[in-house]
N, C-alpha and C positions, 0 to 999 in steps of 0.2 A: 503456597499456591495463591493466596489469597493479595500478596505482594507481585501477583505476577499479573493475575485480573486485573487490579487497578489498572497496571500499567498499559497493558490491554487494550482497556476502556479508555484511557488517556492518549495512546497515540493513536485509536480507530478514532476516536472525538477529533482529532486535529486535523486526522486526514480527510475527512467527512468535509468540514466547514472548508477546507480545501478544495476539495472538488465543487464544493457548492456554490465559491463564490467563479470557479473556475465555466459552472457552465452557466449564471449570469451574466457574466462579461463575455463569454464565447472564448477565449485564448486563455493559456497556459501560460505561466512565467517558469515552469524548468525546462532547463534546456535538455532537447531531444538526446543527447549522449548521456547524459544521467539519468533521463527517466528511464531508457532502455538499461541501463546497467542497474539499476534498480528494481526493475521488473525483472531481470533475468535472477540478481542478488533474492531475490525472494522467493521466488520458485524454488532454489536451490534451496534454503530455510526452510520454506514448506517442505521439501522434500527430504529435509533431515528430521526436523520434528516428525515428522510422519515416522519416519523408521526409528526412531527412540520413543513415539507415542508419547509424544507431549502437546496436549490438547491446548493449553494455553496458546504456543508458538504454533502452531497448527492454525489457529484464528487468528491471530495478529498476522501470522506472513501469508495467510489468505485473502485475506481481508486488503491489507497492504499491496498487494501483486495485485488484486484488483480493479484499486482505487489508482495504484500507479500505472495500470493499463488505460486507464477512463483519461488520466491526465495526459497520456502519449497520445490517442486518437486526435484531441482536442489540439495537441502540437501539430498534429501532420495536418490537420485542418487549416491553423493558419495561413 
């Protein structure tokens, strides 16, 4: 488990500084058909960690669907 947090911690960390430099500059550099396939890809993650009740993947693909919704707005903005 302990190998799972890190990793956790490591991709919430990158997506973080992501969004942050994302809403400094105002626009997005993914493109809108991945970020939607990514946002929907992790819902569907959450919603399997949820049914196997695995709390780690549960925060990573919540976290992730999130931070990949914040970066879609920021696309349609452009």
């Amino acid at each position: 488990m302990v190998y799972g947090i890190i990793g956790l911690i490591l991709l919430a960390i990158g997506w973080v500084f992501e969004v942050i430099e994302l809403i400094k500059n105002k626009k997005s550099r993914i493109d809108v058909k991945f970020g939607f396939l990514y946002v929907v890809g992790s819902l569907f993650l959450l919603y399997h960690a949820i049914s196997i009740n695995d709390l780690v993947f549960m925060i990573l693909n919540g976290a992730v669907a999130l931070l990949s919704l914040i970066s879609m707005v920021y696309s349609f903005k452009k």
